[in-house]
ZADO-1210 file (C-alpha; in nm, 4 decimals, padded with zeros to 6 digits):
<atoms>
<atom x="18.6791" y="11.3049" z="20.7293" code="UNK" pos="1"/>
<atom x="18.7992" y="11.0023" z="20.5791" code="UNK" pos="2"/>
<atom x="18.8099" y="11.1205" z="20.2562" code="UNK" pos="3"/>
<atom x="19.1701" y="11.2223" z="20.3274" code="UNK" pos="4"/>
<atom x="19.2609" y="10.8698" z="20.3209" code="UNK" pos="5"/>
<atom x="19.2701" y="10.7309" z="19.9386" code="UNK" pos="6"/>
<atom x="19.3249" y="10.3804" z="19.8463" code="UNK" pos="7"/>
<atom x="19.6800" y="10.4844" z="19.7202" code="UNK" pos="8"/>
<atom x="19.7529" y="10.6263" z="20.0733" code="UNK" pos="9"/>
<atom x="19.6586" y="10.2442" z="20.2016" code="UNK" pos="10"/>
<atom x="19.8370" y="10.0604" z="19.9812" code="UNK" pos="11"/>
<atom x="20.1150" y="10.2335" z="20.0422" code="UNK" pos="12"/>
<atom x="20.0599" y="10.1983" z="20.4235" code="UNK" pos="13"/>
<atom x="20.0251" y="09.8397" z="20.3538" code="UNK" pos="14"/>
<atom x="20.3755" y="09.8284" z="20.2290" code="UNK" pos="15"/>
<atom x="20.4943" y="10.0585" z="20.4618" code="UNK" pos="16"/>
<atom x="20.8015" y="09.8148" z="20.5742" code="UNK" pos="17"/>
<atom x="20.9336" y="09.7323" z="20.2409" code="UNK" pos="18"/>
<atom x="20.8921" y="10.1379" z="20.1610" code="UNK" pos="19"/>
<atom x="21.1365" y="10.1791" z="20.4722" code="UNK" pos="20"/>
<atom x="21.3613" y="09.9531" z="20.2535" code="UNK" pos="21"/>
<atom x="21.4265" y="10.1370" z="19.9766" code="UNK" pos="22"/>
<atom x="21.6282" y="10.4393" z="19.9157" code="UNK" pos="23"/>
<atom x="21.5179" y="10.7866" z="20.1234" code="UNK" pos="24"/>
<atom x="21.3623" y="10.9076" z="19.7817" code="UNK" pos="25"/>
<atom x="21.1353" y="10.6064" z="19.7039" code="UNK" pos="26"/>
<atom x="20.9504" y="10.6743" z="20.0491" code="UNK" pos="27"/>
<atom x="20.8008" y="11.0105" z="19.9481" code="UNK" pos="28"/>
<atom x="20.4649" y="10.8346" z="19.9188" code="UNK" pos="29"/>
<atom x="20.4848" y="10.7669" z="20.3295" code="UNK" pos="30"/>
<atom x="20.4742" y="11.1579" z="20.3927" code="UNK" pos="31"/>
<atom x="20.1709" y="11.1259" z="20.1237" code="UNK" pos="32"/>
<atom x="20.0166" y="10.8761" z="20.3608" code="UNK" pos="33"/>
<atom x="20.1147" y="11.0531" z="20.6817" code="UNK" pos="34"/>
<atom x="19.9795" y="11.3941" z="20.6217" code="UNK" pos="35"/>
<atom x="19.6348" y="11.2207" z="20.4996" code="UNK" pos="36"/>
<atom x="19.5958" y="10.9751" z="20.8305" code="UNK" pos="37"/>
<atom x="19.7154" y="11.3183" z="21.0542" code="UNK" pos="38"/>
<atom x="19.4477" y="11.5396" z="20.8800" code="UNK" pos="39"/>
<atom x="19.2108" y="11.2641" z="20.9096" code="UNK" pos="40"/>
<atom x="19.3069" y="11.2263" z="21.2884" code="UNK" pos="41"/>
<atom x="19.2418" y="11.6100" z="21.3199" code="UNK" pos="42"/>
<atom x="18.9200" y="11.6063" z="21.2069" code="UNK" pos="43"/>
<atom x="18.8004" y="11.3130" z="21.3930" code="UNK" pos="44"/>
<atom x="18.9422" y="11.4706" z="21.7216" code="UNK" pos="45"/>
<atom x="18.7526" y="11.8169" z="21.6382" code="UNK" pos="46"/>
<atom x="18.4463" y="11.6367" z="21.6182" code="UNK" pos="47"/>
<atom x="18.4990" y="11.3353" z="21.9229" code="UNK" pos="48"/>
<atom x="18.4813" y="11.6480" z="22.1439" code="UNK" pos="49"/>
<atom x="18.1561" y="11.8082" z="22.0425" code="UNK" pos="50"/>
<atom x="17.9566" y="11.4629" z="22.0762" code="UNK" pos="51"/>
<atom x="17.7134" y="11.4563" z="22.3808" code="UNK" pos="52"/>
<atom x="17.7248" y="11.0428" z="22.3929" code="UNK" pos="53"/>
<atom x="18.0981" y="10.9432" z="22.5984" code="UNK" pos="54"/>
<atom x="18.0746" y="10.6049" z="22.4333" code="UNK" pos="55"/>
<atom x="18.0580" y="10.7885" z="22.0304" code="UNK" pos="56"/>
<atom x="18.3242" y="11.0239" z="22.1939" code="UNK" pos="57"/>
<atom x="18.5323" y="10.7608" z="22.2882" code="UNK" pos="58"/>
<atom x="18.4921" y="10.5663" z="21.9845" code="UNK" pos="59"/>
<atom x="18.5596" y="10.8197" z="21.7581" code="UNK" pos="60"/>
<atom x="18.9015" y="10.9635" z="22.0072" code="UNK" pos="61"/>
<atom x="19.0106" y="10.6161" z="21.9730" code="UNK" pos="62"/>
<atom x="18.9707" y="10.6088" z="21.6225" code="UNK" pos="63"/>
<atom x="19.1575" y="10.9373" z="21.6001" code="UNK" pos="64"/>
<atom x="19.4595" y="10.8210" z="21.8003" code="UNK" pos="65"/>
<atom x="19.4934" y="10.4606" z="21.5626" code="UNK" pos="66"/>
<atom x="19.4811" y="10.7359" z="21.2772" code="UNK" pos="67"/>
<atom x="19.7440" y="10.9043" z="21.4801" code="UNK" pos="68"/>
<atom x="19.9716" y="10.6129" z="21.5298" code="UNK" pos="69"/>
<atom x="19.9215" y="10.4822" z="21.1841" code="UNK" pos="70"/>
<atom x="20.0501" y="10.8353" z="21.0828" code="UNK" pos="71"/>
<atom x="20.3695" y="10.8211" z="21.3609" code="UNK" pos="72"/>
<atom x="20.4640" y="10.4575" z="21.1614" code="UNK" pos="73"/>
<atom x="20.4862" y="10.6518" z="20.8571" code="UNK" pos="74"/>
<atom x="20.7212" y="10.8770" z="20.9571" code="UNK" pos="75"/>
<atom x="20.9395" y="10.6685" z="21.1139" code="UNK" pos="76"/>
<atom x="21.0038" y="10.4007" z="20.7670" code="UNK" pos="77"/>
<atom x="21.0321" y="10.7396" z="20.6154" code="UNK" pos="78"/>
<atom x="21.3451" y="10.7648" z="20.8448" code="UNK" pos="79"/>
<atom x="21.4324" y="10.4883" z="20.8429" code="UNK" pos="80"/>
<atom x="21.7686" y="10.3535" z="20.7030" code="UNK" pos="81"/>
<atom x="21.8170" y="10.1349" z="20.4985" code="UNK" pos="82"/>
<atom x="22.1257" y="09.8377" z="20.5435" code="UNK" pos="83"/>
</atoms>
């Protein structure tokens, strides 16, 4: 599952708020980044719900949700405008 998320995908979360900075073309690596943490999110999810223990199913819904977020952050530099 978290093979979706290569090191380029978190280096370029890293520098996800100078990304937002630059022209709308430069941030093409944050939809990159955002499809990976989504897809990695989805997966997680799928598999939080088939766990018997509540605490590994919580764990691992919580993980999917920071994936989630992480993935919502993305979007929005990539809409972000620049000043």
């Amino acid at each position: 599952m978290y093979d979706a998320i290569t090191p380029e995908m978190i280096e370029t979360i890293d520098k996800a708020g100078t990304l937002a900075d630059t022209p709308a073309s430069d941030r093409r690596p944050l939809a990159h980044a955002a499809l990976g943490l989504e897809q990695a999110a989805a997966g997680i999810a799928t598999q939080a719900v088939k766990l018997a223990d509540p605490m590994a199913r919580q764990s691992a819904t919580t993980v999917a949700d920071g994936l989630s977020a992480a993935a919502q952050l993305c979007r929005a530099a990539i809409d972000a405008r620049s000043e």
